[in-house]
C-alpha positions as CSV (number, residue, x, y, z in Angstrom):
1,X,-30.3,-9.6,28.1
2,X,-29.3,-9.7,24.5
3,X,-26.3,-7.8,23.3
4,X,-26.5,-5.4,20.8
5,X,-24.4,-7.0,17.9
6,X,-23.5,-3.4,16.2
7,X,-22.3,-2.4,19.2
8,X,-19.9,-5.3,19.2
9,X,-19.1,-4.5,15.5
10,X,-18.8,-0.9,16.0
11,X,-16.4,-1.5,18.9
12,X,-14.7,-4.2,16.8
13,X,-14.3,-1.7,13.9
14,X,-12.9,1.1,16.8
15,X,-10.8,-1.3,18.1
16,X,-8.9,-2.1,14.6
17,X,-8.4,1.4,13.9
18,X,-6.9,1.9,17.4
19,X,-4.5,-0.8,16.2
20,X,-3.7,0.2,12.7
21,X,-2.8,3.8,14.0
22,X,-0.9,2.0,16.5
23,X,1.2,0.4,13.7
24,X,1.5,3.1,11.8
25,X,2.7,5.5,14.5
26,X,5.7,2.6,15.7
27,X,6.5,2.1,12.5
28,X,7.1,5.8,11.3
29,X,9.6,5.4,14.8
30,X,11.4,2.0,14.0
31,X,11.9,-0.9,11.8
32,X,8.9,-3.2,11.1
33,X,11.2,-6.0,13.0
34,X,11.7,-4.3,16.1
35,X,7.6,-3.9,16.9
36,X,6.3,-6.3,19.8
37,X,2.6,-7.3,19.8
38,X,2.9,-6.0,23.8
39,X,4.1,-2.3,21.8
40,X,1.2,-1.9,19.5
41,X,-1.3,-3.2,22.2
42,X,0.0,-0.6,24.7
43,X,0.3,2.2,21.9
44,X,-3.4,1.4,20.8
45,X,-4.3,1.3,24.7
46,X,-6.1,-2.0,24.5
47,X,-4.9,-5.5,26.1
48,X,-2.4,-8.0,24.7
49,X,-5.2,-10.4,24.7
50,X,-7.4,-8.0,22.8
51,X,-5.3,-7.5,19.7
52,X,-5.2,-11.4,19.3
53,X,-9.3,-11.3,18.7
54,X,-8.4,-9.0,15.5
55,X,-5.3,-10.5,14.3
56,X,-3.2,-13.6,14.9
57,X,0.2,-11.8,14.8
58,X,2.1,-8.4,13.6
59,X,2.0,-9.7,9.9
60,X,-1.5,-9.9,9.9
61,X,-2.1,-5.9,11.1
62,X,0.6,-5.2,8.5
63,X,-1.0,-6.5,5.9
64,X,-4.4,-4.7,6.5
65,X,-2.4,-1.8,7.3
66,X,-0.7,-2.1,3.4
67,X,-4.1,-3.6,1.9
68,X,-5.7,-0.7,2.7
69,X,-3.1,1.9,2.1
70,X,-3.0,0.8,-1.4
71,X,-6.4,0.3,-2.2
72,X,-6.3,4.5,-1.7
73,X,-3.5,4.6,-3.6
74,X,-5.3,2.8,-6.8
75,X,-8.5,4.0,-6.0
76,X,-6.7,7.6,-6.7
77,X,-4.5,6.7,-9.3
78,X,-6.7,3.8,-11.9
79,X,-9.6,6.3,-12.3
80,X,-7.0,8.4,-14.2
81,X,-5.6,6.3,-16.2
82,X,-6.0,5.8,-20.0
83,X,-3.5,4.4,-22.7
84,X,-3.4,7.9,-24.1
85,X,-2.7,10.0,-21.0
86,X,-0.2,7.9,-18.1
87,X,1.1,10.4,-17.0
88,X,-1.9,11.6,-15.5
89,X,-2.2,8.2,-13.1
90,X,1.6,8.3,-12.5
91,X,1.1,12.1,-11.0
92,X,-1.9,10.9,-8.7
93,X,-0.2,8.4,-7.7
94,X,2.8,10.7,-6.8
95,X,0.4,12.8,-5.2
96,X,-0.8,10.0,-2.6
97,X,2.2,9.1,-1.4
98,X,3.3,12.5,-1.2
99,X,0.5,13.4,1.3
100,X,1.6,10.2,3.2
101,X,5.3,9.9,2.9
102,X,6.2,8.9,6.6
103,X,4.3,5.6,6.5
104,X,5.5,5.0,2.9
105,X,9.1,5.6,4.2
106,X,8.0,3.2,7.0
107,X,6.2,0.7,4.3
108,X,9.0,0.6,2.3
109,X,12.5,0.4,4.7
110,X,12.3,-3.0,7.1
111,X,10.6,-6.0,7.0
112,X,7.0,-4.6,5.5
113,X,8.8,-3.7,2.5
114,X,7.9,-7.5,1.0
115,X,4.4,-7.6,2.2
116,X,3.5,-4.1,0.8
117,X,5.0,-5.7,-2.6
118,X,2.8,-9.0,-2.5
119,X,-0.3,-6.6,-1.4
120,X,0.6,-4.2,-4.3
121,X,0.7,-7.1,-6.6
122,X,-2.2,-8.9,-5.5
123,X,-4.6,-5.9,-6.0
124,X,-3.1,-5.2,-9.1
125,X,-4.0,-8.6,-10.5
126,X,-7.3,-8.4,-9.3
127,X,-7.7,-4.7,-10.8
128,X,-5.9,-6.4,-14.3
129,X,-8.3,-9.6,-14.1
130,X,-11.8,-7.3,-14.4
131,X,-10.5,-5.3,-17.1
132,X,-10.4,-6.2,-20.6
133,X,-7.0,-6.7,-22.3
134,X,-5.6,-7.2,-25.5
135,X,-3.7,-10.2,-26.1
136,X,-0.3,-9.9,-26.4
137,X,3.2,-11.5,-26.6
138,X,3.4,-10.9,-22.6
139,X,1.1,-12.5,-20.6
140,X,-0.9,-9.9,-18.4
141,X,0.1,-11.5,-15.1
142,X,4.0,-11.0,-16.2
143,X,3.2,-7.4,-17.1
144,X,1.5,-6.5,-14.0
145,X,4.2,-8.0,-11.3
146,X,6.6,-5.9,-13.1
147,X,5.3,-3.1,-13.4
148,X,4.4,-3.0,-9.8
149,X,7.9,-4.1,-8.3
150,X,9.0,-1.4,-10.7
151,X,6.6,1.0,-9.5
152,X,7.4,0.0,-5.9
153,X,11.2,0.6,-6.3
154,X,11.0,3.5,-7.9
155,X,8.4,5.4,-5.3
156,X,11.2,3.9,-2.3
157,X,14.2,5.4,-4.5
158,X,12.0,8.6,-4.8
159,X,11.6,8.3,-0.7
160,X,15.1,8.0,0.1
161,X,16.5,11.2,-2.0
162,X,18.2,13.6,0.5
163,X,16.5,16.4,-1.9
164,X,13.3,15.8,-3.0
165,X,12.7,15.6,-6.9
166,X,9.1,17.2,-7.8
167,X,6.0,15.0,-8.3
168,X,6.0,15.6,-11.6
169,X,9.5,14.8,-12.5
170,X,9.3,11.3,-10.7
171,X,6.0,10.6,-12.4
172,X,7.7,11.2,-15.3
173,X,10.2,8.7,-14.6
174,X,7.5,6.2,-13.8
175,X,5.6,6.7,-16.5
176,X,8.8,6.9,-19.2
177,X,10.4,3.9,-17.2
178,X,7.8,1.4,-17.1
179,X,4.0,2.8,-17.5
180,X,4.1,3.5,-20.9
181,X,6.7,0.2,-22.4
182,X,4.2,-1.7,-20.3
183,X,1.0,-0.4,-21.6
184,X,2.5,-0.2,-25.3
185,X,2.8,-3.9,-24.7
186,X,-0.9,-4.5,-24.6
């Protein structure tokens, strides 16, 4: 008897999401560095063995757990945006995280702080690569990693106030601080 292959892939597919929840849920608890592969086997209730057939190590569920948060977070924010309104993108944005603020905290505090940067950059490129661009003084690749590690500090200073500034006052900041120099750049 031949196995059903979508069966495989649709336990496969339930078996990644047990772990990314997993993740997300021990790291909204503790520090990125202090999560076991035994933890997030036991908190996704499959085997130690098992979570070695989806990834080779912690790093590797980290990184599909950041790859995919910010695929959201751009597939949210780049629709909106346009050279004369970024403002509008830097309030999505906002937005996003705001619905999601425990696992940015988590993201952002520890050691998945660097990894949720080179994820953020990476898909940034890519997003900066298919779209047309002026030439300017700066290449594109230098604008996009800063604008990202600028957009990155500023959403974890935004995460760590004790009060809570409104989305549309950080957005502001974003946009003021580095969307708009950057884009004036182009």
């Amino acid at each position: 008897m031949v196995s059903d292959p979508s069966a495989t892939d649709a336990r496969q597919v339930r078996t990644r999401a047990k772990l990314l929840r997993a993740m997300l849920t021990l790291l909204e608890q503790g520090p990125f560095e202090g999560i076991t592969v035994r933890a997030l086997a036991a908190k996704a209730g499959v085997g130690y063995a098992t979570f070695f057939r989806h990834y080779p190590d912690k790093e590797a569920l980290l990184d599909d757990l950041a790859a995919d948060e910010i695929a959201g977070l751009l597939g949210e924010a780049m629709p909106l945006f346009s050279a004369e309104n970024t403002g509008r993108a830097c309030v999505a944005l906002f937005e996003f995280i705001s619905r999601r603020q425990a696992l940015w905290r988590a993201l952002l505090t520890g050691g998945a702080a660097p990894r949720l940067r080179e994820q953020f950059v990476g898909q940034a490129r890519k997003l900066a690569a298919e779209s047309p661009h002026a030439a300017s003084v700066c290449p594109i690749d230098l604008r996009v990693t800063f604008a990202t590690s600028a957009t990155i500090e500023i959403i974890g200073w935004w995460l760590r106030q004790a009060e809570e500034l409104p989305i549309e006052t950080i957005a502001g900041i974003l946009d003021r601080l580095v969307i708009m120099p950057t884009v004036a750049e182009r």
